[in-house]
C-alpha positions as CSV (number, residue, x, y, z in Angstrom):
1,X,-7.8,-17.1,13.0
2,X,-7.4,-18.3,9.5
3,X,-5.0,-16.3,7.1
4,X,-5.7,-16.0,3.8
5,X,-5.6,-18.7,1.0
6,X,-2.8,-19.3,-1.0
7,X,-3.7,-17.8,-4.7
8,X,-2.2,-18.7,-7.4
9,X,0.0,-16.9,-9.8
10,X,-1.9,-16.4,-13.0
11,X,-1.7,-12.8,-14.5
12,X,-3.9,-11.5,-16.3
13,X,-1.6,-8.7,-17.7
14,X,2.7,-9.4,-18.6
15,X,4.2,-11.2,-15.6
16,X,6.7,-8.3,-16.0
17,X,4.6,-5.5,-15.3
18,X,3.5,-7.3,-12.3
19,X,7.4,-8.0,-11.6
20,X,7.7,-4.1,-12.3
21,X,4.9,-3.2,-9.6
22,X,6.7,-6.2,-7.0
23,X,9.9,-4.5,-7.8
24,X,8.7,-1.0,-7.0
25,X,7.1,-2.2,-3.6
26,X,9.7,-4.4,-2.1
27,X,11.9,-0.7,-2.5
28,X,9.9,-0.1,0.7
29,X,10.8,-2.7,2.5
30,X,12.8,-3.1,5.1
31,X,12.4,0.9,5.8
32,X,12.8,2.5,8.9
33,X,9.5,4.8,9.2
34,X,8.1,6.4,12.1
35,X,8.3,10.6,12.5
36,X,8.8,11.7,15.8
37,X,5.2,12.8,17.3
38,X,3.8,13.8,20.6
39,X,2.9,11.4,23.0
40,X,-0.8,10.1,23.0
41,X,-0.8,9.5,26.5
42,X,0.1,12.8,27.9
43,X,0.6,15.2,25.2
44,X,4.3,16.2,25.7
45,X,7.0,16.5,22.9
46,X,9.8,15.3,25.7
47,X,10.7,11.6,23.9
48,X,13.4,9.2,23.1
49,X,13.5,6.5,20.9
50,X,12.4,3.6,22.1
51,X,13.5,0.6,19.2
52,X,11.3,-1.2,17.0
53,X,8.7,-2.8,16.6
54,X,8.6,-6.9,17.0
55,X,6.9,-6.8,13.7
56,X,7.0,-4.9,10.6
57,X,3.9,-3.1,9.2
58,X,2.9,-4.7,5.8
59,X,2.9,-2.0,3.0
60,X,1.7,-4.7,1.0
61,X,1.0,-8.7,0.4
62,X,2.5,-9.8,-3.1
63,X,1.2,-13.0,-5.0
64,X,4.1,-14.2,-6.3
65,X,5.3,-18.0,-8.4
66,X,6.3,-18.8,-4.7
67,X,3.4,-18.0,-2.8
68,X,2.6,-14.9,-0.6
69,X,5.2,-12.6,0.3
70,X,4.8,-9.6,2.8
71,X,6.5,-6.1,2.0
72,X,6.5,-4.4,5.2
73,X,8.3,-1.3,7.2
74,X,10.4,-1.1,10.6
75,X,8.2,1.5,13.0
76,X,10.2,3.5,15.0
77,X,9.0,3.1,18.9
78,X,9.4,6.1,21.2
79,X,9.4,6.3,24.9
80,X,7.7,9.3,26.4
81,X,10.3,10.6,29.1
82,X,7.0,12.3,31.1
83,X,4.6,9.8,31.4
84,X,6.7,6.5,30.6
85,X,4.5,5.0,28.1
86,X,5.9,3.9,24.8
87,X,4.2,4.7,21.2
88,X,5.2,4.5,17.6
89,X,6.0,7.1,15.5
90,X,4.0,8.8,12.9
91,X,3.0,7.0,10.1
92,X,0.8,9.1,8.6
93,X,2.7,9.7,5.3
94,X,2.6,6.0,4.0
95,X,-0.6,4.8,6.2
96,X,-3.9,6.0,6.8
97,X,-5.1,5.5,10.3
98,X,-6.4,2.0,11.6
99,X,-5.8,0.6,7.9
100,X,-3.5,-2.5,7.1
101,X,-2.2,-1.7,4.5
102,X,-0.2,1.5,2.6
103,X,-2.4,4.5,1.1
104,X,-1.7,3.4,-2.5
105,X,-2.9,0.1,-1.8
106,X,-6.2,1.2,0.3
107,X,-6.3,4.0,-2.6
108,X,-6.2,0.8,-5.6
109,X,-9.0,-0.9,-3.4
110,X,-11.0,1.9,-3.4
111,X,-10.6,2.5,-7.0
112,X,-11.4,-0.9,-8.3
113,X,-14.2,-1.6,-5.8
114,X,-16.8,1.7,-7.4
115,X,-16.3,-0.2,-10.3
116,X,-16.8,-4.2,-9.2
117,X,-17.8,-5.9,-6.4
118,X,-15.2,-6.8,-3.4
119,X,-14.6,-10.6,-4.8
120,X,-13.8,-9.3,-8.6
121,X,-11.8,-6.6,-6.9
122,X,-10.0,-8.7,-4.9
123,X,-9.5,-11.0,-8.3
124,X,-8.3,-7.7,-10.0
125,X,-5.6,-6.7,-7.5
126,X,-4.3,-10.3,-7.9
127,X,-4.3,-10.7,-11.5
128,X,-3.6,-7.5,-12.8
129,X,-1.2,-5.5,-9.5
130,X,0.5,-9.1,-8.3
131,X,-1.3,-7.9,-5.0
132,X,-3.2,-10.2,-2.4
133,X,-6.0,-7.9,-0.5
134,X,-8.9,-9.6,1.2
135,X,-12.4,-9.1,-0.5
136,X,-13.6,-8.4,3.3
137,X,-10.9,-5.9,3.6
138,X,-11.3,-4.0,0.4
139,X,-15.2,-3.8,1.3
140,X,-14.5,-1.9,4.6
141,X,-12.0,0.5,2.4
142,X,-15.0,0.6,0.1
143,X,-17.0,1.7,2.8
144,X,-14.4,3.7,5.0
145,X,-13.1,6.1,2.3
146,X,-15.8,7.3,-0.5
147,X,-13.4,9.8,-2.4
148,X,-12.0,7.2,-5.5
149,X,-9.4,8.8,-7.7
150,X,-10.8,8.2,-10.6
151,X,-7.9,8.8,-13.2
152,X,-7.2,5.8,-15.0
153,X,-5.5,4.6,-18.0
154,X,-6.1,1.6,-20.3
155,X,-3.0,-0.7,-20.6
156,X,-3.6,-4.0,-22.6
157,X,-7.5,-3.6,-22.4
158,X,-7.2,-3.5,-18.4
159,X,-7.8,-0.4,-16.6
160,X,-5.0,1.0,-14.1
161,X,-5.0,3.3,-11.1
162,X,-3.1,6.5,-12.6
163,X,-2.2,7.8,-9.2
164,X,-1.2,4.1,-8.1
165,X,0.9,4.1,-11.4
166,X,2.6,7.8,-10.4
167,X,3.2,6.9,-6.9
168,X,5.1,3.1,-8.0
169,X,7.1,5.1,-10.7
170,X,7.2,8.5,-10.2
171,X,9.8,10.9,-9.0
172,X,8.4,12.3,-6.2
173,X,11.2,14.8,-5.3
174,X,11.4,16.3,-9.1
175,X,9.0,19.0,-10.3
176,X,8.9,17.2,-13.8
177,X,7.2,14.0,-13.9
178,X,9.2,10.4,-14.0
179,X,7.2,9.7,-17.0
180,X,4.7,11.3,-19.5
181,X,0.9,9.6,-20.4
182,X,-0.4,12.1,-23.4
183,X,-3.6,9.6,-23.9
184,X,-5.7,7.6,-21.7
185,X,-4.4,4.3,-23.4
186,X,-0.7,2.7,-23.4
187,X,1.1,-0.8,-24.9
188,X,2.5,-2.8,-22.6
């Protein structure tokens, strides 16, 4: 199987917003993620942990000057001490189920693509998020999930994900927000 072209970097938006976004999503990387769940096998909560996997899970594929660059996570592996059989952990906070990619991505895919078609989408999460998603792939989100967020703001004459936006630089463990939009338009 093919992977994906190379893409150049060419943003539509200032290079360091997109830095900004990069910056926020590499924070990810290198995470150790995976709750403790029961096993799917046999249903028992008797575990251990088990290592990780070979591979990490990509959160996200960044266009960079250099080329691709995969963000990804460390999934915890558990070992069921009833049945034997080993499984990862819960993942259901930063992924949805059988998706690639991390829920704010899926959600920005899902976003752009009631507005444009899968190739300007995929064009549109490359020049304006930095962010390398597959114009198949973003048409099966398209499909899959039919509830789009549809808060946006206007920044430079280009429209942004607002929850995309909150989840990149907000504060999720204060009950204030990280930062304050009082109109549907901002200066970069």
């Amino acid at each position: 199987m093919r992977g994906p072209d190379e893409k150049p970097f060419d943003p539509a938006v200032s290079p360091l917003f997109v830095n900004a976004i990069h910056e926020e999503l590499r924070q990810v990387a290198d995470e150790r993620r995976g709750d403790p769940r029961p096993c799917p096998n046999c249903g028992s909560d008797e575990h251990r942990k088990n290592g990780y996997q070979n591979e990490p899970k990509t959160v996200a594929r960044l266009v960079t000057a250099e080329g691709l660059e995969d963000v990804g996570v460390d999934v915890q592996q558990y070992e069921c001490l009833d049945c034997g059989r080993s499984f990862q952990g819960d993942l259901s906070a930063l992924f949805y189920e059988g998706c690639a990619y991390a829920k704010p991505v899926v959600d920005l895919c899902v976003f752009h693509a009631a507005d444009e078609s899968p190739t300007a989408c995929e064009r549109t999460l490359r020049r304006q998020y930095g962010l390398q998603v597959h114009r198949d792939t973003v048409e099966r989100y398209a499909d899959r999930f039919d509830d789009v967020d549809g808060h946006a703001i206007d920044i430079a004459d280009h429209r942004y994900s607002l929850s995309f936006l909150s989840f990149l630089f907000g504060d999720e463990d204060s009950d204030e927000p990280h930062f304050v939009i009082q109109r549907s338009t901002a200066l970069w």
